[in-house]
N, C-alpha and C positions, 0 to 999 in steps of 0.2 A: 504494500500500500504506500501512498504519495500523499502529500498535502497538496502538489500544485506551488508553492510557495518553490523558486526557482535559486538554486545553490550557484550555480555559474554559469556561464555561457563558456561552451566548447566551440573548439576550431578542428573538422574533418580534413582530416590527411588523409586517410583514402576510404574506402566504399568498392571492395574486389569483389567483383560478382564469382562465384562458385557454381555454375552452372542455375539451379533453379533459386539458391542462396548467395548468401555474401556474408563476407566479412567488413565490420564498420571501425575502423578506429580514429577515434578524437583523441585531440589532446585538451589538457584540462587543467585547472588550477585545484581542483579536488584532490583533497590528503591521498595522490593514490595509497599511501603507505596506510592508511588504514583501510584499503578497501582491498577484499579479499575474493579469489576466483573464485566464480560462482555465486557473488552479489550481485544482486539486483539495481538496475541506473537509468533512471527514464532519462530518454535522449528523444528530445521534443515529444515529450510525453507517453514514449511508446517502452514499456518497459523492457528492458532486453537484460541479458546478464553474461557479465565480466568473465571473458574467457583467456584474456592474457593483459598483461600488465606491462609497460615502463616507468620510469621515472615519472613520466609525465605525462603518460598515454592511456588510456584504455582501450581492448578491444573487445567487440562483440561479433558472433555469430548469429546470425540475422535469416531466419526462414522464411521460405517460400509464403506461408502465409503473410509474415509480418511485411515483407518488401509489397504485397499484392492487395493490404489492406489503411497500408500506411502512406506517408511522404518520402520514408526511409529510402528508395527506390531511386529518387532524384537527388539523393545528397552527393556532391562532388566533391572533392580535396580544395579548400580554403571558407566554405561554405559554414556559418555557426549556427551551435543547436543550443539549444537549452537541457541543462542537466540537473537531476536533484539525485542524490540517494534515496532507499526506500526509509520509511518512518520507523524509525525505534520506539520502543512501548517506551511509555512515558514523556515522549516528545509533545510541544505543545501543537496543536490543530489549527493552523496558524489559517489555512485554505482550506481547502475541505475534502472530503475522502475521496479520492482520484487512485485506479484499479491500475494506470498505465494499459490497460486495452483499449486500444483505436475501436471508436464507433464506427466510423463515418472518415473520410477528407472534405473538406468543406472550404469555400475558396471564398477568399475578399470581394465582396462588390460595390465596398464603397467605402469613402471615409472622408469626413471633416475633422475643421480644427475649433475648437472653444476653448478662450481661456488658457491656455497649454498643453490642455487635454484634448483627447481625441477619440471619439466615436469612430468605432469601428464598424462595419455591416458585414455579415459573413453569408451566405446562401450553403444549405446543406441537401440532402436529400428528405422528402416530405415524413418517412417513417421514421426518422431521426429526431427532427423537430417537433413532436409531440411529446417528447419528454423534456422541451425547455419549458420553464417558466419565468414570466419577469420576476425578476430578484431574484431568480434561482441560482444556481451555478451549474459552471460549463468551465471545461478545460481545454484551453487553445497551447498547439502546440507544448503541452505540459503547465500550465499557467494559471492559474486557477483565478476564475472572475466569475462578477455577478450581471447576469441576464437584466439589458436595458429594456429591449423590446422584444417579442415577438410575432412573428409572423407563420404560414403554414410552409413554406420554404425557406428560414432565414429568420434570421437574432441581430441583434448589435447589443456592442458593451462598450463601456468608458473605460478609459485606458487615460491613468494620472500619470505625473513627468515619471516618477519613481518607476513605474514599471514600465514604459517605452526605456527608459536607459538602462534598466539590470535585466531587461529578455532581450529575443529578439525581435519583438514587435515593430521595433521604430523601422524596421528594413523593410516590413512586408511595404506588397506594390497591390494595387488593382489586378486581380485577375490570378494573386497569386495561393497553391494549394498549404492549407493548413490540416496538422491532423486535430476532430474534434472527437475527445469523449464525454457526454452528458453524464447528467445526476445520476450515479449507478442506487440511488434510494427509488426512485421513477421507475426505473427498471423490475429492480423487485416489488414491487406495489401491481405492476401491472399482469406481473405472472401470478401472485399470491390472489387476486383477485378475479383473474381471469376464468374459472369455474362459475362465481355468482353473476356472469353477465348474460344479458339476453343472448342466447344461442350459444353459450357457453358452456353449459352443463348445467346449469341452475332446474332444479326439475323438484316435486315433492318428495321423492326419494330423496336428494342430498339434501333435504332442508331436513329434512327424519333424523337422517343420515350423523346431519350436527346440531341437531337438540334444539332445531327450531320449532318442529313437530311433536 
């Protein structure tokens, strides 16, 4: 698990494809010396884990799935990502619970300036965006922010100077691909519920069934 709350910005030295895989290695300002093979490192929010180490590098192994559902695919050698470690018990929850599983890529379709800040618009796919809510939260690129608006394709959020200069937000362009993962609470609510809906299963036998009968 993640907070969303962003430890450093990495710089990709290379992204070797392996046939239907890759290998990813960033370099990092991260203690590598305490992080250990076979930790976990959301690298623009997509969690992956630590399969060799430098001084001042990280590398990951990067599956077929993860390059096919992510941004990971398109990273090239000078290109920065955003990094956190996974959350140690007792850490404070600074953001909010972020799984490192890619929902969705979802791309910029607009932005202004207010104030210093910047409103972001992002377009997603329709089955995605029913688990945003305004004020909710949503993880851009590993990032963890609060939903401005919604709509049934597409959200924006505010983005204050402090977080365009410690991610990499301030670089995105129009038109450019973001990985998003929504509120993973949405998610479970929608499956745990998913029985009592019309056409769901809801019938007089399961109402018997849980002691509503």
């Amino acid at each position: 698990m993640f907070t969303g709350l962003i430890e450093s910005i990495g710089r990709v030295t290379a992204c070797e494809r392996r046939g239907a895989a890759a290998v990813l290695t960033v370099a990092t300002t991260l203690p590598v010396a305490e992080i250990s093979i076979g930790d976990s490192v959301a690298v623009n929010g997509a969690c992956l884990t630590v399969t060799a180490k430098r001084e001042s590098a990280l590398s990951f192994d990067v599956s077929p799935e993860s390059l096919s559902s992510t941004t990971i695919a398109s990273l090239r050698s000078g290109h920065s990502v955003n990094l956190e470690r996974a959350l140690r018990l007792g850490d404070r929850l600074g953001g909010h619970i972020v799984s490192g599983h890619i929902d969705c890529v979802g791309r910029l379709s607009g932005m202004t300036e207010s104030d210093r800040n910047r409103v972001l618009e992002f377009s997603l796919p329709p089955e995605q965006a029913r688990y945003l809510v305004t004020k909710g939260s949503v993880a851009i690129n590993g990032i963890s922010l609060t939903v401005n608006t919604v709509s049934s394709s597409g959200f924006s959020v505010n983005i204050i100077p402090l977080t365009q200069t410690s991610t990499t937000l301030a670089a995105l362009k129009t038109g450019d691909e973001v990985n998003i993962e929504t509120d993973i609470i949405g998610k479970y609510v929608e499956r745990l519920t998913a029985p009592w809906k019309p056409g769901g299963g809801l019938s007089m036998k399961t109402l018997a069934e849980n002691g509503f009968l």
